[in-house]
Each structure stands twice: as C-alpha cells, then as structure tokens.
C-alpha positions in Angstrom: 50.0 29.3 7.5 50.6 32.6 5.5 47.2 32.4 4.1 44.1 33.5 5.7 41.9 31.1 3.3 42.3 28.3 1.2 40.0 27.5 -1.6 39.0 24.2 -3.9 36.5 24.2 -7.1 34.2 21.5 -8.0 33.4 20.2 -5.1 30.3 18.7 -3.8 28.5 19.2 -0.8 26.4 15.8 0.7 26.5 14.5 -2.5 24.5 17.5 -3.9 24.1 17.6 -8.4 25.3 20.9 -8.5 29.6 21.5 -8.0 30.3 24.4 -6.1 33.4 26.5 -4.0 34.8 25.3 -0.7 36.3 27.7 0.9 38.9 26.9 4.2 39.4 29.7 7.2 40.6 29.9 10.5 36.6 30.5 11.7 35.4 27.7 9.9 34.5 26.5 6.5 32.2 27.5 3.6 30.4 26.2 0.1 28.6 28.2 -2.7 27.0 26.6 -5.2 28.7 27.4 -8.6 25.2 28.5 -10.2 24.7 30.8 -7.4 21.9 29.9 -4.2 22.3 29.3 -0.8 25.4 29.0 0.8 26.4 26.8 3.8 28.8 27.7 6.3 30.0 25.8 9.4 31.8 27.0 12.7 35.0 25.7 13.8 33.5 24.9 17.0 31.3 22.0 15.5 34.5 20.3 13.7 34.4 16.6 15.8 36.7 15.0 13.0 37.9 14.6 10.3 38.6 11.8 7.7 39.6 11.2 3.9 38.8 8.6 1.4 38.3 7.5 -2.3 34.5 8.8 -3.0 32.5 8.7 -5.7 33.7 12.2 -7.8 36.9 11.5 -7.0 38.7 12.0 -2.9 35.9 12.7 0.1 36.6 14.5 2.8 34.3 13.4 5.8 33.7 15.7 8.8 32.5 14.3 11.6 30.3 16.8 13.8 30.2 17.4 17.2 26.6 17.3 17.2 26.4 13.4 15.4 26.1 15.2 12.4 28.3 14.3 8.9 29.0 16.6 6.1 30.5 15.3 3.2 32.7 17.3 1.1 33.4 15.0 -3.1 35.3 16.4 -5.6 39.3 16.5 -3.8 42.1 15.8 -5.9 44.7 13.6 -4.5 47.2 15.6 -4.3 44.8 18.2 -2.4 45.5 15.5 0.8 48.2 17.4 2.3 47.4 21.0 1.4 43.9 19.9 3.4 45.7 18.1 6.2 47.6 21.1 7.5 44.5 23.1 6.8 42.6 20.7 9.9 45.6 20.6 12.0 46.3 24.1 12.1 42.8 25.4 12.0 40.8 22.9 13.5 43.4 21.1 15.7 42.1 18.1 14.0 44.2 15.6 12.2 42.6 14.2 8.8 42.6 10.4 8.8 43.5 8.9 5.8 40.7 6.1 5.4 41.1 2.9 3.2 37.4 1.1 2.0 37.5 -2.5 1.8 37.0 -3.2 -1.7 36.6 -7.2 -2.0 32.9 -6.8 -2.5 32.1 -9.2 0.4 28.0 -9.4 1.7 29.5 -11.0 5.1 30.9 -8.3 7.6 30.7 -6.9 10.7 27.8 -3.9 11.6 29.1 -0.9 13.9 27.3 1.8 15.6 29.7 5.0 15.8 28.1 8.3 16.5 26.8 9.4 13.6 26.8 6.1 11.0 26.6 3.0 11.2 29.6 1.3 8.7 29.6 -1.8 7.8 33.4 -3.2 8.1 34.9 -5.9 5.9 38.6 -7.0 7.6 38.6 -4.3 9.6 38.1 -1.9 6.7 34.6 -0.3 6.2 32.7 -1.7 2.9 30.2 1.5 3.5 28.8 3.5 5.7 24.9 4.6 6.2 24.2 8.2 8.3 21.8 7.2 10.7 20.2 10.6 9.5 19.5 8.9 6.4 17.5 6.3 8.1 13.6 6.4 8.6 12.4 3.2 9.8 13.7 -0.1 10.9 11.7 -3.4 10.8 12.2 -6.9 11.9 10.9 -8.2 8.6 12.0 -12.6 10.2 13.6 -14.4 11.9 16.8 -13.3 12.3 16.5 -10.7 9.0 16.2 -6.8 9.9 14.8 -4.4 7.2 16.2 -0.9 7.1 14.1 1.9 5.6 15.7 5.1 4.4 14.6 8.6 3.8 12.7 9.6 0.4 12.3 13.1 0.1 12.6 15.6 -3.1 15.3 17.8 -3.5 13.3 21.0 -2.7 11.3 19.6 0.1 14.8 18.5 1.9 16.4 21.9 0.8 13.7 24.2 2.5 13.1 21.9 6.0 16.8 22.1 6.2 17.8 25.0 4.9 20.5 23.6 2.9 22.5 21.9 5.3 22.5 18.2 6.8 19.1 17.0 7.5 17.2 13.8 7.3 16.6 12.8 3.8 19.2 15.4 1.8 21.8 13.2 0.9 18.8 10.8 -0.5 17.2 13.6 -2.3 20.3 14.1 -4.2 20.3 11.2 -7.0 17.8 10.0 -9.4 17.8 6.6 -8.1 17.4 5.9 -4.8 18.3 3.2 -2.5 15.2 2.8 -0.5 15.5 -0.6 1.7 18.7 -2.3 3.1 18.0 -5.8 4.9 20.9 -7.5 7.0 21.2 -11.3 8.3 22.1 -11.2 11.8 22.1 -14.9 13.1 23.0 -15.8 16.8 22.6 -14.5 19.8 24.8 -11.9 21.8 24.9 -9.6 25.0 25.2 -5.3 24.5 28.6 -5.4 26.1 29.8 -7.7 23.7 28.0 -6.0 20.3 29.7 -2.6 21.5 32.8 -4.3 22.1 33.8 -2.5 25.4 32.7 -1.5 28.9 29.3 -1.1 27.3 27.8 -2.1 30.7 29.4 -3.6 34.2 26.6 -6.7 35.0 29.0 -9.8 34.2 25.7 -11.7 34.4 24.0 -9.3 31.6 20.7 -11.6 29.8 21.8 -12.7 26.2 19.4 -11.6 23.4 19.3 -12.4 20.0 21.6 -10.2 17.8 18.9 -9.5 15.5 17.0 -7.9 18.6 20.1 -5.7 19.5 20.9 -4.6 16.3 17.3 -3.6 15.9 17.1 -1.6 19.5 20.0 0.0 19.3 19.6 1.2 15.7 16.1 2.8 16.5 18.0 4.5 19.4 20.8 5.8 17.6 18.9 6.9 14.5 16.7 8.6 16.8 13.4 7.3 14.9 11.5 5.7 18.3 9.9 8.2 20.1 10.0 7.4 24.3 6.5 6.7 25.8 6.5 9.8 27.3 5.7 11.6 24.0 3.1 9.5 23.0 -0.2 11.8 22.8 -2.7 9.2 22.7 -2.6 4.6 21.6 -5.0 2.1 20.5 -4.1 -1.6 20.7 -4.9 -4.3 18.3 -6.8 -2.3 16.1 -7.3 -4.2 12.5 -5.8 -2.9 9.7 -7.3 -4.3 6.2 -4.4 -2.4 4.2 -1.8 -3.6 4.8 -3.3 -6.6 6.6 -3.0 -7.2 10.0 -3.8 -6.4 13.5 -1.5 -2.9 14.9 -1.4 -0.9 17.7 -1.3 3.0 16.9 1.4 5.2 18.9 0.3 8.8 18.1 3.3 11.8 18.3 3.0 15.4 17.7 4.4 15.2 14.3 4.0 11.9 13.6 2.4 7.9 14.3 3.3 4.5 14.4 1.6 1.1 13.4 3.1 -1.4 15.5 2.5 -4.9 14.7 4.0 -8.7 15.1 6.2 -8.4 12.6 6.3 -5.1 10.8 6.7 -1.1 12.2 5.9 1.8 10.3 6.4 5.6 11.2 4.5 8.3 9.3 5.1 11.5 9.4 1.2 13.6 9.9 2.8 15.9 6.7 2.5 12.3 4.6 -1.3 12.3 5.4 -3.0 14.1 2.1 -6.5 12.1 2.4 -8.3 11.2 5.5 -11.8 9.0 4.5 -14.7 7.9 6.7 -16.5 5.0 4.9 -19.8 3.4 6.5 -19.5 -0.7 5.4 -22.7 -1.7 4.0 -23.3 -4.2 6.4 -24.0 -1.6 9.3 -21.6 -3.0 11.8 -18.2 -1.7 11.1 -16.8 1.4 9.8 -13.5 2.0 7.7 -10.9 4.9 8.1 -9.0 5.4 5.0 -5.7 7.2 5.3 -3.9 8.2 1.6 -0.4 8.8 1.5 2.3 10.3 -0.5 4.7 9.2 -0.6 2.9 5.8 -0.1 4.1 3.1 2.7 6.6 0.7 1.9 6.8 -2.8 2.3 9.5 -4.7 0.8 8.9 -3.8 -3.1 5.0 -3.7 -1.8 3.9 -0.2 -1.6 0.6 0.8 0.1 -0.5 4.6 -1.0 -3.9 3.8 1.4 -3.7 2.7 4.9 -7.3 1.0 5.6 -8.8 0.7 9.3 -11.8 -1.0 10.2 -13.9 -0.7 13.4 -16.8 -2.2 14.6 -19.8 0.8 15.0 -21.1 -0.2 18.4 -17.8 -0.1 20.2 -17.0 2.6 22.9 -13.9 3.8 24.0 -12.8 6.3 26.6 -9.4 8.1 26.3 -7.7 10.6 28.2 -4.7 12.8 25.8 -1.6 13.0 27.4 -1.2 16.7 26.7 -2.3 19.4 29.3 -5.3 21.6 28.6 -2.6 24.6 27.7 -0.8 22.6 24.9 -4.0 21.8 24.1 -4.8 25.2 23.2 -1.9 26.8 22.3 -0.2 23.9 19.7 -3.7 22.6 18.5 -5.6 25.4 18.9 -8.3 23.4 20.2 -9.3 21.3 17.6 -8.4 18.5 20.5 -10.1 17.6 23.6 -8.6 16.5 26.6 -11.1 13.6 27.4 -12.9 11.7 24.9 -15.6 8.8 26.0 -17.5 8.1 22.2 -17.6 5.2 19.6 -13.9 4.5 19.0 -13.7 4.9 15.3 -14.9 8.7 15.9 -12.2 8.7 18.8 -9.4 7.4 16.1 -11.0 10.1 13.6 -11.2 13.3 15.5 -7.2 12.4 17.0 -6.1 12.1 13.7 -8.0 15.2 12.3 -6.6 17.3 15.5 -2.5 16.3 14.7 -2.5 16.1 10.9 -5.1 19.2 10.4 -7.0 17.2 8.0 -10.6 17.7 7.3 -12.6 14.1 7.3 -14.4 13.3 4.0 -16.8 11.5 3.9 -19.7 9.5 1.2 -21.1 12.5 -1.1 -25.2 12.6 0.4 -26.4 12.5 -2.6 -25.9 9.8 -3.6 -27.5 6.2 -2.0 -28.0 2.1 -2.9 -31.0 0.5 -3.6 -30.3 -0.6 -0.1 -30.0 3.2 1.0 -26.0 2.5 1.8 -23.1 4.4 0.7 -21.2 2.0 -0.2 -21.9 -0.2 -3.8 -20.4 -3.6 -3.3 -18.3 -4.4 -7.2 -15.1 -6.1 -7.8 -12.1 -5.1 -9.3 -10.9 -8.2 -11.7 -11.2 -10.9 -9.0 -10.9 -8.3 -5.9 -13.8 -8.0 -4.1 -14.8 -4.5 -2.4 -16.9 -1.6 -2.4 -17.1 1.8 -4.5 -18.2 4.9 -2.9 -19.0 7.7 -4.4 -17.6 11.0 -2.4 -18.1 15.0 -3.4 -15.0 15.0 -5.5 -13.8 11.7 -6.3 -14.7 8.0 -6.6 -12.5 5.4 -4.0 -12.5 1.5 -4.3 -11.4 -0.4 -1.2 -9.9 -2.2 0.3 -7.6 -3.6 -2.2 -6.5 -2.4 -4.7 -7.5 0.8 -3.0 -8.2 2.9 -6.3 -9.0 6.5 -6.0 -10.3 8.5 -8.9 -11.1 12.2 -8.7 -13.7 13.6 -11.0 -11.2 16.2 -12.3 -9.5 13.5 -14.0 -12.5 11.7 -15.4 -12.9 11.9 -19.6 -16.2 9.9 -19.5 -17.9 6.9 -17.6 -19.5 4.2 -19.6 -22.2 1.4 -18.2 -22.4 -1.6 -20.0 -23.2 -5.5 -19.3 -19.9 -7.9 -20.3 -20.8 -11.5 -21.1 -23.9 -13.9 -21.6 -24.5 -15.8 -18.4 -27.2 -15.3 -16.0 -25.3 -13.2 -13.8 -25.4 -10.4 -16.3 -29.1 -9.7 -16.6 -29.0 -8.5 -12.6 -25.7 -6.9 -12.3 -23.4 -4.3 -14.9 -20.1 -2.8 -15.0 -18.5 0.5 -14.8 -15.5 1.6 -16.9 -14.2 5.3 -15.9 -11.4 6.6 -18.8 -9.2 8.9 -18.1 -8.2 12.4 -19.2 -5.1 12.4 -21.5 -5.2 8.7 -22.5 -4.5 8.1 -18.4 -6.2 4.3 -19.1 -8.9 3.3 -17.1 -10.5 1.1 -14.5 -13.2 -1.0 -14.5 -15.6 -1.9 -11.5 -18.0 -5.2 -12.3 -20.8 -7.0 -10.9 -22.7 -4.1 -10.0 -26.3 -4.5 -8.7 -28.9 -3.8 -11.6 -31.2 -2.0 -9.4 -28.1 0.6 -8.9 -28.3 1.5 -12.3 -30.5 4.7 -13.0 -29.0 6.3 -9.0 -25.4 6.2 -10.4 -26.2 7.0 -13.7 -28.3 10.3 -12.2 -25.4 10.9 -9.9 -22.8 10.8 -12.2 -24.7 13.4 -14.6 -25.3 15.8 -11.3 -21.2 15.8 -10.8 -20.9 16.9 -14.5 -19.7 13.6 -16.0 -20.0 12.3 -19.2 -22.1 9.0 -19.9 -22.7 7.0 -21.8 -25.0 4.0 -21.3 -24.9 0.7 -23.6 -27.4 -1.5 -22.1 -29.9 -2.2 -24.1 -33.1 -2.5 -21.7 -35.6 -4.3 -24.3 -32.9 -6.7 -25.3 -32.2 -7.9 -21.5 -35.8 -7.8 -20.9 -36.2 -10.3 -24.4 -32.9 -12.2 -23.1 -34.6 -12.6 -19.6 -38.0 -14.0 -20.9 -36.3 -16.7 -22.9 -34.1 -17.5 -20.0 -37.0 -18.0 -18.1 -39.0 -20.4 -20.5 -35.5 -22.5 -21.2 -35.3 -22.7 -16.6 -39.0 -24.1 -17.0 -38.7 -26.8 -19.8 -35.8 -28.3 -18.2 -34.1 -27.6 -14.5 -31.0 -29.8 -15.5 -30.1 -27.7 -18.0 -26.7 -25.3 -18.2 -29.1 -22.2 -19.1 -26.6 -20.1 -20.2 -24.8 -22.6 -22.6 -28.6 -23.7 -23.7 -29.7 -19.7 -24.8 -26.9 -19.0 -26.6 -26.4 -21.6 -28.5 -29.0 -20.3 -31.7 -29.7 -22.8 -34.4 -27.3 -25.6 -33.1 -30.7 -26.4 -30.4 -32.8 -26.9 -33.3 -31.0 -28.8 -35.1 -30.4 -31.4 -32.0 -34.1 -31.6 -31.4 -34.6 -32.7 -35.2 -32.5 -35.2 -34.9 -34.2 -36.7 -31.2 -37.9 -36.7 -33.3 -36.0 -38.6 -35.8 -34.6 -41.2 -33.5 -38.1 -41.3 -31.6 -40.1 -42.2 -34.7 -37.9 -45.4 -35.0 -38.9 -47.1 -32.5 -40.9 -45.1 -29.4 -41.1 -48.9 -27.9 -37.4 -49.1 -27.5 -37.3 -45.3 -26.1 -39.8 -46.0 -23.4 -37.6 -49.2 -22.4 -34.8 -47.3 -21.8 -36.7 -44.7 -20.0 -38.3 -47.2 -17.5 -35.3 -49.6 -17.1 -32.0 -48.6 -15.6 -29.8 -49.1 -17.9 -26.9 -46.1 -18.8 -27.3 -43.8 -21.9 -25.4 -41.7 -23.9 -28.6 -39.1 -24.0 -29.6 -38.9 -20.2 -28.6 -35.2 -19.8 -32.1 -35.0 -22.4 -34.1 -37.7 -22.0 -36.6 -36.2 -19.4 -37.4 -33.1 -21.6 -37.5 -35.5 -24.8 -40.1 -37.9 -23.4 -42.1 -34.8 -22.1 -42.0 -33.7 -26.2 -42.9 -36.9 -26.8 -46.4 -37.5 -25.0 -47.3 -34.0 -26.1 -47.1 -35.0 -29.8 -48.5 -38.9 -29.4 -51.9 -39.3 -31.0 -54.9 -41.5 -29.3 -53.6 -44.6 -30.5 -50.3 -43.6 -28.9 -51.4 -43.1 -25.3 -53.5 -46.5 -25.7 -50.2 -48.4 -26.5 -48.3 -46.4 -23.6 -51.4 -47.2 -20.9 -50.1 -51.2 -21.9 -46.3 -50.1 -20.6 -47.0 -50.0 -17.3 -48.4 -53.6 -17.3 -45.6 -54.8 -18.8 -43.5 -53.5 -16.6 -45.1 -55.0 -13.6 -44.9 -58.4 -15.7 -41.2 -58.3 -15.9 -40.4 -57.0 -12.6 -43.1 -59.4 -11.1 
C-alpha cells in the first residue's frame, strides 16, 4: 500500500457524543476528538480481530482485542468497507469480517459467551451483543429468570479512571439514557459441555444443572465481577439487613463488598460509600449501621440510596483479617487490625471504616429523648421508624430512609394535625426546604419531646416556628377528661367536637323524659332493644340528679314492682 496512513472523519470512538479523526498506520491505529482532548492510540500488537456491521451512525467497525477487550469504531461509510479491509489485511494480518445482525426483532434466541461479549444470536445471526466490561452485577432474580446489571458511571468519572480508553462503564457513560437492567428466561436444564458447545470438558458423565445456574456462573466468571475466596479480607454470615430486607452474608474485598443473599447479590464498590451511620435503637438491644450510597442500589426499578444493618448489642464476635500485618500497614496504613474479638456491630464498623476510609457518624450528643435515647420514634405517612438527630443532618429509617442535611433546611415548623385524643400527647414535624425543595413531614411525635427538639433545632441555627397552642390543648384536655368521666361508652373524640349539635340532643332527651319517666324506667329495667342504648346510662344518671322528693318516692316503688312481675 503506497500510503503510510489512511484517515476517516466523523467517526466515533465506544459510542462517545463527540465525532472525531481515525487515523490507520502500519504501527497501529489512532482517534482525536474533533474538539480537541485526549487522544487514544492502540498497538498493532493488541489487534485480536476484526469485524464490520451496520451500527447505529452509520457502518461499525469492531475490534476485537487480544486482551478480551472491544473497541468500537461508528461513523464508516459503506463504501469505506474495502479501503478498510486491505488496511487490516495488510497492516494487521487480520481479515475484516463482514457481519450481518438478525433483524426480525425476535425475544427467543440463543445466549453465547465469546471472549469479550456475550451476543445474543437469532438464526445464527447475532440480535446484539453486551461487552462483558459493561456488566456489573448478575442476579438470580427466580426461578429460572437471571437479572443482568450494567455499569452506571458519568462521562468524566469513566473518562479519568480509564483514561479515555475501554474501561468498565464508558460505553454506558456515553448516552443520556441508559439501559440499566437486562433479565433473560433460561428454562431447562443443561451440562457446561453442552452450553459451550464443544470439548468444553472430557467427563462423559458430567452432573446436569439447571441452565439458569450455568448461565449465571459462567457470566460472573467471564465478566470478571466475583472475586475468588482467596481475596476476601474479612465475612459475616446471615447478618439481617432491614434495607433492603432480608438476611445476607457480607464478602469484604479491597476495593469493594458483596451482600449475598437467597435470592439477590449485590457488589458495591467502597468509592459508592459517601455516608457511614451508627444508630443506637431505642430499645437498647440492637444497633443499626446505615450505609448511603450514590449512585444508590438497584433492585428491579426499586432503588435503595441506604443500605440498613441491624445487630443485636450483646453479641461478640471474633475475626481474624486475611491480610498479613505488612499489607496491613502499608495499603491501610493501619487503620485495620489484624485480630478483632469485640461486639460484632463495632467489628462490621471499624472493617468498613478501614476499606472505604470513611469516618463513622454518629447521634449529635446534644441532643436526647425524654427517655434519654437518641433515637425519636415518628412515622413517615403510615411508615413507622425513628428520627435521629446527627451534628449535620437529620436521618429517618429504616424505610423510607430520608436524610436531610441542615444546609438545606429553610425552616422547621411544630404543629398538632387533627382532633382525636392522640393529638394532645404526640405532634408533628414538617422540615421545608431551601429553593422550594418540598418537604417532609415526621408525625406522632412524643409530646414530652417537644421543648428538647425545639431547643436543639435553635442551637443548629434553624428556623422555628412553633404553632401549638399550649393553653388551648391544656382547655381541650380538661374537657376531654370531664366528657371520659360522664360516660366511658362514649367515642370522646366524635363527642368534643361536635359543639352545639350535643346540646341540642340533650334537649330533646329532657323533652322525651318529661313524657312519661314511668315508661323510661321500664325500658331501663326490662330487656327489651332500643333505639337510644348507646345514651341511656348517662340519660338516667341526668335524670335522678334532676328528680325532686316526690320523684325518688315514686322510683323507691319501681323496685317493688319489679320483683312483682318477675315473681
């Protein structure tokens, strides 16, 4: 080839926003960005193969590292197909497949693990095709159902751990919208030999598993996102999780941990970790860790920005690291120990403040219950938790965890919400946010909490503003009171907010009374049905307090008659 270069505009590198220059040579091959910024260049050394297809911007050309890498080149013409084929054949003694996507829009296929993707074929002809650097977590979310998770990093976060060229989450990083969960349907049961389709192993009498099981082991091996049990720094089994719920053992890695449950498996990267929470329960038996995220935990369309861990206080454990006293010191710098015999949930703690070098926060100490607790037990609509009130920031968990810094408070209002009972010994809590954020409200608050939040709240600089009225609860309480003493049967809260309507219903019983008080102390010491039982006991007691002399003569004859007819 005469030339010592070839060169083709607009095109795009790993599906990148910005069009750039690709540039062909003898050594190897290079792209610039058209607006200028890094450039990336690749040896013809690392040039596995080599295949082209109809892509989104136009023709793709697909190279196929010899490190299970992929680099995708969008933009071709199709007319650039030969020009590029001698290009790989004389350059990169490598010949440039021309490769034909099945384009019947089936959902039924068959999966297949190459080296570096795993494609998806319909008739023999790929549908699509997923880099397994793309992937960062697998679940079996059933049965026979497997949930695959993929990266979801920002553009400039991928750009600068990769430093512009292929990496786990760039190709991800590069739309608006991105595809964030795959799930496949893989019924029956197989053998490896058989899902590889080859000399995959030479046991004739190999165990059969199910082919959801395969698919699901060898994925995590391929996409290299299951660390081996020799990496593991330090596990704890069975350790309840109360967001998201359920019971999961923790694998801990140097850059990263796992929740391993029954039916779900989660990796987070330590980097993830921007909160980590120590939270007595009120009850003084168990202990929470609260872990935020960003970006938050996926489940399904569920996403969980707080994972929640509960301990009990009184339970030991004794753990040995699986790291040697010199890794200790010279990757952790000591903020590990080698041996640990202490309550677990300060085991837990201290582990995950060592790997993810974050501080622990904790309840702000000024700050306490009525019941000299941290936490304040409240509700969230019909979600029962507890509040706790830290140095920077109020947190509401378990669910919905809420978190609400202080920076971002506008103001904090008390006030009591409807007329029941309830209400005189409890209030609520509505924080607003800055900038017209909204707000949230926490309810059924204990009254005696009232004048240590509203004090705290004032030390941390917020604005309040109470609207409870203390003479008109103490008022509302009295009358309550006198109501709960004239009649136990009685719906009190119905009965002292009724107003006039009461009056007017006891004019009307004097009235009836005054007809005939013989008739009314029939009914009352026969046992026949009335309309008015719900009141009769409190109208008889009004009754003998208004009767005259002659009255209570004439009742003394009742009983007499009563014995008369029952006799």
């Amino acid at each position: 080839m005469p030339k010592s270069s070839e060169s083709f505009d607009n095109v795009y590198l790993d599906l990148s926003k910005e069009n750039g220059k690709c540039r062909f040579a003898e050594n190897g091959l290079g792209w610039k960005p058209a607006g200028g910024g890094d450039a990336f260049t690749l040896d013809q050394s690392n040039i596995g193969g080599a295949q082209w297809s109809r892509a989104a911007k136009g023709y793709e050309v697909k190279i196929l590292l010899r490190n299970s890498g992929i680099i995708q080149l969008d933009g071709f013409q199709q007319e650039d197909y030969e020009r590029l084929s001698k290009i790989f054949k004389s350059w990169y003694s490598t010949n440039l497949e021309n490769k034909e996507h099945s384009l019947r829009g089936w959902n039924w296929g068959k999966a297949e693990f190459g080296k570096a993707e795993l494609t998806f074929n319909v008739q023999n002809r790929p549908a699509f095709e997923i880099p397994f650097s793309e992937i960062s977590n697998t679940n079996l979310a059933g049965r026979n159902e497997i949930a695959v998770e993929f990266s979801v990093t920002d553009e400039g976060k991928a750009n600068d751990k990769n430093g512009g060229g292929p990496g786990q989450g760039r190709k991800a990083a590069a739309g608006k919208d991105q595809l964030v969960e795959m799930r496949f349907y893989i019924p029956g049961t197989t053998t490896r030999k058989e899902a590889e389709g080859g000399d995959a192993g030479s046991d004739a009498d190999e165990e059969e598993k199910n082919a959801v099981t395969l698919f699901y082991d060898t994925l995590i091996e391929k996409a290299d996102i299951g660390e081996t049990a020799g990496d593991t720094i330090a596990s704890f089994h069975d350790v309840l999780h109360l967001t998201p719920r359920g019971r999961f053992d923790i694998d801990m890695y140097d850059s990263s941990f796992r929740l391993r449950g029954k039916t779900y498996d989660y990796k987070i990267q330590y980097e993830a970790i921007k909160k980590f929470m120590f939270l007595p329960k009120p009850d003084d038996l168990h202990v929470m860790l609260c872990i935020g995220l960003d970006p938050p935990l996926r489940q399904g369309q569920t996403r969980y920005p707080f994972v929640i861990m509960q301990f009990k206080k009184d339970e030991e454990a004794t753990l040995d690291l699986n790291l040697t006293e010199e890794q200790i010191k010279d990757r952790y710098g000591g903020s590990l120990q080698a041996h640990y015999e202490q309550p677990l949930h300060q085991v837990v703690a201290y582990i995950f403040k060592g790997l993810a070098s974050k501080s622990i926060l904790s309840p702000a100490e000024e700050f306490m219950t009525h019941r000299q607790q941290y936490g304040i037990k409240c509700s969230i609509k019909a979600s029962e938790g507890f509040l706790y009130c830290l140095k920077k920031a109020f947190i509401f968990v378990p669910k919905p965890a809420t978190y609400i810094s202080y920076e971002q408070t506008q103001s904090v209002t008390f006030s009591r919400i409807g007329g029941a009972v309830s209400a005189l010994s409890t209030f609520d809590i509505t924080v607003h946010m800055k900038n017209g954020a909204g707000s949230s409200q926490f309810s059924n608050i204990n009254r005696e909490d009232l004048k240590a939040l509203e004090d705290f709240f004032k030390l941390k600089g917020l604005r309040v503003k109470n609207e409870i009225d203390e003479d008109a609860n103490l008022m509302a309480a009295a009358l309550r009171d006198e109501v709960m003493g004239s009649s136990d049967e009685e719906v009190v809260g119905a009965k002292a907010d009724r107003g006039s309507a009461d009056e007017d219903e006891e004019s009307v019983d004097e009235d009836f009374r005054a007809e005939s008080d013989s008739d009314v102390a029939e009914e009352f010491d026969s046992d026949h049905e009335s309309s008015g039982s719900g009141s009769g006991e409190s109208d008889v007691d009004n009754r003998v307090d208004e009767e005259d002399d002659e009255d209570e003569e004439e009742e003394e004859k009742q009983p007499k008659k009563k014995k008369k007819k029952t006799g």
